[in-house]
mmCIF file of the N, C-alpha and C atoms, coordinates in Angstrom:
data_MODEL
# 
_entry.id   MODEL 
# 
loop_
_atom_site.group_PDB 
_atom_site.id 
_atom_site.type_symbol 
_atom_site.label_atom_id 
_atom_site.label_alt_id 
_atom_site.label_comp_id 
_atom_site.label_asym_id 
_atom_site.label_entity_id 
_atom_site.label_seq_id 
_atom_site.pdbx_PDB_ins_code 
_atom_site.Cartn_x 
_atom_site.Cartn_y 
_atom_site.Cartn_z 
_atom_site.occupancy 
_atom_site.B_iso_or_equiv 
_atom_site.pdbx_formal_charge 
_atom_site.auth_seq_id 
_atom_site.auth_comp_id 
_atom_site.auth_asym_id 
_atom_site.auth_atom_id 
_atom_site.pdbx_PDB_model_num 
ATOM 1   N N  . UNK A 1 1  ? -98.203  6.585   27.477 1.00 0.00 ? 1  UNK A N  1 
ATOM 2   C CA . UNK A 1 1  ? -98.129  5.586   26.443 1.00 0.00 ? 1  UNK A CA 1 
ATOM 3   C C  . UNK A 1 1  ? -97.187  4.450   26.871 1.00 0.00 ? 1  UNK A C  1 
ATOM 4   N N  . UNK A 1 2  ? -96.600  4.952   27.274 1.00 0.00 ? 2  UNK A N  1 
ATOM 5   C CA . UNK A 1 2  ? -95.415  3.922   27.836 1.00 0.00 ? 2  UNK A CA 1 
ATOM 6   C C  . UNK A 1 2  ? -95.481  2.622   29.110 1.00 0.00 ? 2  UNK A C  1 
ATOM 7   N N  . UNK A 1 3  ? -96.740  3.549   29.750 1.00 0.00 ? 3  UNK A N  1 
ATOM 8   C CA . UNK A 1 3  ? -97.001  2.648   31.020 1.00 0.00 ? 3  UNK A CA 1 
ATOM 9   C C  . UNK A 1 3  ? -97.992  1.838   30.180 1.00 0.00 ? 3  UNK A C  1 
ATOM 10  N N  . UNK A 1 4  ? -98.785  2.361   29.907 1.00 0.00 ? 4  UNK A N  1 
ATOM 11  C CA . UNK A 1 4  ? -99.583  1.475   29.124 1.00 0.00 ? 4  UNK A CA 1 
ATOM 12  C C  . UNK A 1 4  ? -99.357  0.461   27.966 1.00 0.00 ? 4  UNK A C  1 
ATOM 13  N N  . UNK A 1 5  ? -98.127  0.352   27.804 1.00 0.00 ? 5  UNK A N  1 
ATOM 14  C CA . UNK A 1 5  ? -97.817  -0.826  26.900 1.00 0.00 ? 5  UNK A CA 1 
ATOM 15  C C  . UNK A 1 5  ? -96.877  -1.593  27.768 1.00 0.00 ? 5  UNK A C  1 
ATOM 16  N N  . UNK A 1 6  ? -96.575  -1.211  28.726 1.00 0.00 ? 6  UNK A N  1 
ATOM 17  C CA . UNK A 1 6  ? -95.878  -1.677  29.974 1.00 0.00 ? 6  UNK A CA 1 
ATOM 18  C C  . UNK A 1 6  ? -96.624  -2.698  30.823 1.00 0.00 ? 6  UNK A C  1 
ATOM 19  N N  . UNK A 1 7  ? -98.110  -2.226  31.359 1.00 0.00 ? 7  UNK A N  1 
ATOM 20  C CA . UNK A 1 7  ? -98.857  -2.558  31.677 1.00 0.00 ? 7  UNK A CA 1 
ATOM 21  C C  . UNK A 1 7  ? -99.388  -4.033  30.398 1.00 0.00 ? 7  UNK A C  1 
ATOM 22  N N  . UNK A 1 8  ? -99.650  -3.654  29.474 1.00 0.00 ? 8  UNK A N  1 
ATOM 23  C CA . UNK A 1 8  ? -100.006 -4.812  28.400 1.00 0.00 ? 8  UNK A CA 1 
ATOM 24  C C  . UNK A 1 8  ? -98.970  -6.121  28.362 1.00 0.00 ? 8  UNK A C  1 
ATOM 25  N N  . UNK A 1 9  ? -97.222  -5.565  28.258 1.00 0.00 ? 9  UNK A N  1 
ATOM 26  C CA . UNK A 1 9  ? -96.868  -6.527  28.104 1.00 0.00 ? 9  UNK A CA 1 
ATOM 27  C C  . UNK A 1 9  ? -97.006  -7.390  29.419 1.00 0.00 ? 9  UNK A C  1 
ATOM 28  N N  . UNK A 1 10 ? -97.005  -6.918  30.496 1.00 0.00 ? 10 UNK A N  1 
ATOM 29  C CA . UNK A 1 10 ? -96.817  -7.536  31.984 1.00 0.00 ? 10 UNK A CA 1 
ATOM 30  C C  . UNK A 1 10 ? -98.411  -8.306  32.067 1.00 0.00 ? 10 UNK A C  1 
ATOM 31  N N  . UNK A 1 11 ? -99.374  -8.029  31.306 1.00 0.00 ? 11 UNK A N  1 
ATOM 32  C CA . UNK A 1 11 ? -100.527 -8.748  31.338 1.00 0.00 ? 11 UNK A CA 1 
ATOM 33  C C  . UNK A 1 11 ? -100.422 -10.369 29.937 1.00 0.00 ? 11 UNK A C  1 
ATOM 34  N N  . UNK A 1 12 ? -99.552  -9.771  29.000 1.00 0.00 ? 12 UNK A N  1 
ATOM 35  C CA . UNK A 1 12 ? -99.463  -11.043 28.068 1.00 0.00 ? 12 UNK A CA 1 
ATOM 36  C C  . UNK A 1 12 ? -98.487  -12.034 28.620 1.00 0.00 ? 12 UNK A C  1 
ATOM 37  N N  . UNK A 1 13 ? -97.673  -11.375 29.750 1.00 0.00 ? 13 UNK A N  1 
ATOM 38  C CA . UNK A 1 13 ? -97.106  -12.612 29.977 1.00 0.00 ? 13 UNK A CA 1 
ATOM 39  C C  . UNK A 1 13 ? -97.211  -12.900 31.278 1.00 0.00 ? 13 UNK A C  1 
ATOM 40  N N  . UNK A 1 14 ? -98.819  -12.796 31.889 1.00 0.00 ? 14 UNK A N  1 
ATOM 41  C CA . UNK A 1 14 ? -99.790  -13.182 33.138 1.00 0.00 ? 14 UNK A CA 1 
ATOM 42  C C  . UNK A 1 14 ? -98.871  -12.702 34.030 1.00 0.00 ? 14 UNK A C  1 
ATOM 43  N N  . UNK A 1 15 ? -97.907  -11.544 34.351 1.00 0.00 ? 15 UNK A N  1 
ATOM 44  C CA . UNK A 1 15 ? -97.255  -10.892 35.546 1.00 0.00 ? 15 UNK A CA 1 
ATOM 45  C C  . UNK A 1 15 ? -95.933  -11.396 35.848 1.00 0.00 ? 15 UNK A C  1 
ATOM 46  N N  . UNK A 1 16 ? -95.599  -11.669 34.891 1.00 0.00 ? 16 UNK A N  1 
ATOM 47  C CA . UNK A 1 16 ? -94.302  -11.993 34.636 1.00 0.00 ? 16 UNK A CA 1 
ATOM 48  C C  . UNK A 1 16 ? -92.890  -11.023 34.363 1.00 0.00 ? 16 UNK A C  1 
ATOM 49  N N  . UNK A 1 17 ? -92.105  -10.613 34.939 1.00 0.00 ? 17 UNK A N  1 
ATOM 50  C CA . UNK A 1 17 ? -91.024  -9.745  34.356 1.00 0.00 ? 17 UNK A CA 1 
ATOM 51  C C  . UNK A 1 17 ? -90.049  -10.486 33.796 1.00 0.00 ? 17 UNK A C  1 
ATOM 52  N N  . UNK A 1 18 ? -90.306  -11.390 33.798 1.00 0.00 ? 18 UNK A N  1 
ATOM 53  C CA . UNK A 1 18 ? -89.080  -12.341 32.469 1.00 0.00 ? 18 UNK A CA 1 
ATOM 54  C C  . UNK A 1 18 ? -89.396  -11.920 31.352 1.00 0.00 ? 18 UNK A C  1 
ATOM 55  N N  . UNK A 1 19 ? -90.050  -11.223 30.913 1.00 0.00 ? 19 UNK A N  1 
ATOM 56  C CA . UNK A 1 19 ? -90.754  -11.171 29.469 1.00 0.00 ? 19 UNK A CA 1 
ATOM 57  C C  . UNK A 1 19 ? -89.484  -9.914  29.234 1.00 0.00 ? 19 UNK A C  1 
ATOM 58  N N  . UNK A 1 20 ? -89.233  -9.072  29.686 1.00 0.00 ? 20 UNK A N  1 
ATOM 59  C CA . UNK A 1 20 ? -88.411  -7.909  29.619 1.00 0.00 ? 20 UNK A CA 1 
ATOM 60  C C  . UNK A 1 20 ? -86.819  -8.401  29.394 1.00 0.00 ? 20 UNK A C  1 
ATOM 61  N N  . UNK A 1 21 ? -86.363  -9.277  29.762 1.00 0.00 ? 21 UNK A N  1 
ATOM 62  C CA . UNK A 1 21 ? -85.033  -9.869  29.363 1.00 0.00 ? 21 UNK A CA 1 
ATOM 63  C C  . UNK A 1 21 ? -84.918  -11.170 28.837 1.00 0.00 ? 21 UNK A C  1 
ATOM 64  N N  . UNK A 1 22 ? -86.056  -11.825 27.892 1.00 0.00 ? 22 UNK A N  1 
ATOM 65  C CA . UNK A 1 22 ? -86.119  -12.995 27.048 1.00 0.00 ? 22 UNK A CA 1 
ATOM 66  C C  . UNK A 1 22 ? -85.906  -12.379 26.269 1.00 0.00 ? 22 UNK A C  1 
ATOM 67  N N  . UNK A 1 23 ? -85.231  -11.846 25.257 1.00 0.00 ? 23 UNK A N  1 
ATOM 68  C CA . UNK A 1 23 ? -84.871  -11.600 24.236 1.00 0.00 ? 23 UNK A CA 1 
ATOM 69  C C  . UNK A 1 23 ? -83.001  -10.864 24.147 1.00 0.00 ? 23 UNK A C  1 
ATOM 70  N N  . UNK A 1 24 ? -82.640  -10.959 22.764 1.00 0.00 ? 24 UNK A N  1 
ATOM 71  C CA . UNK A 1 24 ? -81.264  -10.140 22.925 1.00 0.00 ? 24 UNK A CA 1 
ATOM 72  C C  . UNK A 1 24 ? -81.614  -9.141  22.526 1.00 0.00 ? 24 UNK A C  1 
ATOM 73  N N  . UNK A 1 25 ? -82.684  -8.326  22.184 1.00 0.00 ? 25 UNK A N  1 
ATOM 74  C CA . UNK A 1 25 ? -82.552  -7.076  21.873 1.00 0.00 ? 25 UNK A CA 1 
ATOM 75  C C  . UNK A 1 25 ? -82.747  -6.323  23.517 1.00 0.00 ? 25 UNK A C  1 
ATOM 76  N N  . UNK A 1 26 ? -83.814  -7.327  24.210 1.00 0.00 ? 26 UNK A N  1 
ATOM 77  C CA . UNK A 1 26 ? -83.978  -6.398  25.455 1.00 0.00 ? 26 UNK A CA 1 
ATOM 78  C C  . UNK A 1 26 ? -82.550  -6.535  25.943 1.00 0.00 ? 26 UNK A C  1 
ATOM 79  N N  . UNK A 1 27 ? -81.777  -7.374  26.252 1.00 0.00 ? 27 UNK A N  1 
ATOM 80  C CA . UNK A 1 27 ? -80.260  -7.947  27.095 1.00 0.00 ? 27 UNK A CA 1 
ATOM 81  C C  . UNK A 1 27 ? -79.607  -6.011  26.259 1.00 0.00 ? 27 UNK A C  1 
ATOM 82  N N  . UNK A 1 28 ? -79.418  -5.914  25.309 1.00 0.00 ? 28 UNK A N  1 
ATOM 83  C CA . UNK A 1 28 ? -78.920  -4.964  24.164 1.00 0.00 ? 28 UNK A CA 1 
ATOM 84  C C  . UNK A 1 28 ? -79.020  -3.439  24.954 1.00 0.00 ? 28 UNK A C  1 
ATOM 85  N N  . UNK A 1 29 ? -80.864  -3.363  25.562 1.00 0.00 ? 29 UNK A N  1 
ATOM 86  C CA . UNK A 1 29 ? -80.649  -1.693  25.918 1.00 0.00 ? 29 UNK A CA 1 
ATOM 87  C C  . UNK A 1 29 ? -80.577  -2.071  27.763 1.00 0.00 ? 29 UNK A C  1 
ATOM 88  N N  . UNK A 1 30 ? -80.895  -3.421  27.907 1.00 0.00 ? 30 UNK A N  1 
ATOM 89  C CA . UNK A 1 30 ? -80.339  -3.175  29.145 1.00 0.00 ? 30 UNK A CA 1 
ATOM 90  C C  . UNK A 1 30 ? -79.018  -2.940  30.030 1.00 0.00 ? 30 UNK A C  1 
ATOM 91  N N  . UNK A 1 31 ? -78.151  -3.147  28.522 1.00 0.00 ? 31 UNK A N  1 
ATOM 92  C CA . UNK A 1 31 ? -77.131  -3.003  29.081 1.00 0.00 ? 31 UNK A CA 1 
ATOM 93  C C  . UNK A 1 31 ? -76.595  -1.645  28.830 1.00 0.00 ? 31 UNK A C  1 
ATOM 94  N N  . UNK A 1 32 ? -76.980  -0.992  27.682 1.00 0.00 ? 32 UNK A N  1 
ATOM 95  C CA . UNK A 1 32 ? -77.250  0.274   27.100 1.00 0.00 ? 32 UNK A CA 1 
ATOM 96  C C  . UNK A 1 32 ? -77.595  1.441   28.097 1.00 0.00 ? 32 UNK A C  1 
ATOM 97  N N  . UNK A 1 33 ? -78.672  1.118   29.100 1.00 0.00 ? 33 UNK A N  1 
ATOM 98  C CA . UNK A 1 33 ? -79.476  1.883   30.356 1.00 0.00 ? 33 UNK A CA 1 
ATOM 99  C C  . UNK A 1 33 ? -78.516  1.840   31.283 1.00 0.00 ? 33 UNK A C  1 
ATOM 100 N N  . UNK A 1 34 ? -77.406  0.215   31.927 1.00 0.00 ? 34 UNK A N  1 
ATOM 101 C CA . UNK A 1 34 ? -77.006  0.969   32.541 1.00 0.00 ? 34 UNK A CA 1 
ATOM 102 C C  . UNK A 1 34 ? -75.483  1.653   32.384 1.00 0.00 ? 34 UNK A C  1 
ATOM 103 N N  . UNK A 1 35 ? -75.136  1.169   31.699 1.00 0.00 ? 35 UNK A N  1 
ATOM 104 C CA . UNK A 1 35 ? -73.883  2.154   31.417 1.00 0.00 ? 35 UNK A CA 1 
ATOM 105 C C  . UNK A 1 35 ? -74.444  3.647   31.005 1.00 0.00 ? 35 UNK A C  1 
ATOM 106 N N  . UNK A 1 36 ? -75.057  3.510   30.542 1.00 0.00 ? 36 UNK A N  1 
ATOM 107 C CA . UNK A 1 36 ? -76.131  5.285   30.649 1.00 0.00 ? 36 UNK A CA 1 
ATOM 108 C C  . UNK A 1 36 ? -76.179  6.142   32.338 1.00 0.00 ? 36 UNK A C  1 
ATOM 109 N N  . UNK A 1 37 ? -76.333  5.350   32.854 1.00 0.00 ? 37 UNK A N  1 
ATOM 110 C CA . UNK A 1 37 ? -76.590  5.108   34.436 1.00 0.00 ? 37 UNK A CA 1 
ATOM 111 C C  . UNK A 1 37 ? -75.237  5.321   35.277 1.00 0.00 ? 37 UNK A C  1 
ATOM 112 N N  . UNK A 1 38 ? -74.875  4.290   35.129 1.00 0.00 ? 38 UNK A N  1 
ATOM 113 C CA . UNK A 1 38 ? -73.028  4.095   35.961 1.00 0.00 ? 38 UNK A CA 1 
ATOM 114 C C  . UNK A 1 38 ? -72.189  4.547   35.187 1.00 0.00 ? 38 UNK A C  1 
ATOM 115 N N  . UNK A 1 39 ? -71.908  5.227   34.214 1.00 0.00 ? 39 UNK A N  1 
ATOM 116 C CA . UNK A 1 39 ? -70.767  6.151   33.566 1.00 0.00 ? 39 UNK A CA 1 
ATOM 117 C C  . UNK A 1 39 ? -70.433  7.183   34.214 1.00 0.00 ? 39 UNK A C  1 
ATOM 118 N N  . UNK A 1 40 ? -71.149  8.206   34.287 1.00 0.00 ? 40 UNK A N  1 
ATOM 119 C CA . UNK A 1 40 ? -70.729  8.738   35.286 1.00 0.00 ? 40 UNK A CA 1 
ATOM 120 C C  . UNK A 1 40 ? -70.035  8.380   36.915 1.00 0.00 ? 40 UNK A C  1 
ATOM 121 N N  . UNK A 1 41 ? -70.586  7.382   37.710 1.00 0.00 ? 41 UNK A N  1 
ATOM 122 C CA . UNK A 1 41 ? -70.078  7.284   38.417 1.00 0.00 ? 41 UNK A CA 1 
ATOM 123 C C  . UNK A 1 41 ? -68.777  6.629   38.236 1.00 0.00 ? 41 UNK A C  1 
ATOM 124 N N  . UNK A 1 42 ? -68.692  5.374   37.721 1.00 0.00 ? 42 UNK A N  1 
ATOM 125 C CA . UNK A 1 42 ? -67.410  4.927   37.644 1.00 0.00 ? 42 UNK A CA 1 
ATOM 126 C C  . UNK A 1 42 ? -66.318  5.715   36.779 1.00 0.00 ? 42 UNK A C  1 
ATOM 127 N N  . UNK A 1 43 ? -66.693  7.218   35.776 1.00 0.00 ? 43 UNK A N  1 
ATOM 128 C CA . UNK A 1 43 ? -65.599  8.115   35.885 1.00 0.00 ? 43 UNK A CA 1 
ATOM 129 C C  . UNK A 1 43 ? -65.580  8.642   36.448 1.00 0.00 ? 43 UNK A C  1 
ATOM 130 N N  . UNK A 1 44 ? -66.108  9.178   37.486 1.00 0.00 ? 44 UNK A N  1 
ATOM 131 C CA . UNK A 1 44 ? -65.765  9.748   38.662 1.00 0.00 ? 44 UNK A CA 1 
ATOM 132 C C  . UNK A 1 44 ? -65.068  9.429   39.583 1.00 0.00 ? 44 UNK A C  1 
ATOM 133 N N  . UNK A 1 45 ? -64.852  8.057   39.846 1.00 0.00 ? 45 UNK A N  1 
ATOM 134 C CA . UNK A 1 45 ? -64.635  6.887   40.344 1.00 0.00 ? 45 UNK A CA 1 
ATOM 135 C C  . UNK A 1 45 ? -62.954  7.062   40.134 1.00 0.00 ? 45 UNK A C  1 
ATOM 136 N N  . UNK A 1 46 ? -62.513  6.854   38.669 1.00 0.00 ? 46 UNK A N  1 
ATOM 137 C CA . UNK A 1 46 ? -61.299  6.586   37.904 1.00 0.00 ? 46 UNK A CA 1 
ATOM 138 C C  . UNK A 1 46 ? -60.498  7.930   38.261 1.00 0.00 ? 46 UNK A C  1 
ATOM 139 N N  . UNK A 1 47 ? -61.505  9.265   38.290 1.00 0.00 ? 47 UNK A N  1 
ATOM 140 C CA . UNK A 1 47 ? -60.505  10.304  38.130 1.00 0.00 ? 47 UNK A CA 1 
ATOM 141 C C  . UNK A 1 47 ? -60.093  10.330  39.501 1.00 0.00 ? 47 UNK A C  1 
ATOM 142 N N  . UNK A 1 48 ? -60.636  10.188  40.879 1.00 0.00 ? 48 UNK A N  1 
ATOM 143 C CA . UNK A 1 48 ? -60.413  10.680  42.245 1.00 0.00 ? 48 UNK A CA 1 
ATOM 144 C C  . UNK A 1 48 ? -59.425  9.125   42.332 1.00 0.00 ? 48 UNK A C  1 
ATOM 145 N N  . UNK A 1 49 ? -59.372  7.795   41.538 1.00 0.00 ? 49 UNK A N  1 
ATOM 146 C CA . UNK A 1 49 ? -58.486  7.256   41.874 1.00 0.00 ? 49 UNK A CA 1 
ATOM 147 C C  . UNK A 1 49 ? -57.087  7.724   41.312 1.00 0.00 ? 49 UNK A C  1 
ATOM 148 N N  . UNK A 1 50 ? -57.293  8.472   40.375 1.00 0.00 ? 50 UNK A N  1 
ATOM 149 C CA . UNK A 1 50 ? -55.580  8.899   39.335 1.00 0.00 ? 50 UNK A CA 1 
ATOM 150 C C  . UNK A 1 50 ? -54.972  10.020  40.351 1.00 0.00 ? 50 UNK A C  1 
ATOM 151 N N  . UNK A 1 51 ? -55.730  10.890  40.788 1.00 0.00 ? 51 UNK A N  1 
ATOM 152 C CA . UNK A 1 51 ? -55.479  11.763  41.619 1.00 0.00 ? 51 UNK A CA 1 
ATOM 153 C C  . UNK A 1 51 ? -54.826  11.473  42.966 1.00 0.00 ? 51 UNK A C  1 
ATOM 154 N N  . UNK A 1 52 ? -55.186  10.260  43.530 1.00 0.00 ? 52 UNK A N  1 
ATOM 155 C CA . UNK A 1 52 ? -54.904  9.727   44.626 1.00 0.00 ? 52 UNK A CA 1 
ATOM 156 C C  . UNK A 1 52 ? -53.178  9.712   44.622 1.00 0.00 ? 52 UNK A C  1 
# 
């Protein structure tokens, strides 16, 4: 389901990936994804620096 509305939006906006960060709600989980993403590393990051 997902590719397929993936696929739709990338066809309404003729193959475009700007369509995915014109808006503030997309800016909202993209930033959401990556701190989802890099949290872990950059505490991992923090603790092997306190330790140091």
């Amino acid at each position: 389901m997902a590719e397929s509305n993936f696929r739709r939006a990338l066809l309404m906006s003729e193959g475009s990936y700007s369509i995915f960060i014109a808006s503030p709600i997309a800016w909202v989980f993209l930033v959401l994804t990556l701190i989802t993403l890099l949290g872990p590393v950059v505490g991992d990051a923090i603790k092997k620096k306190r330790k140091a």
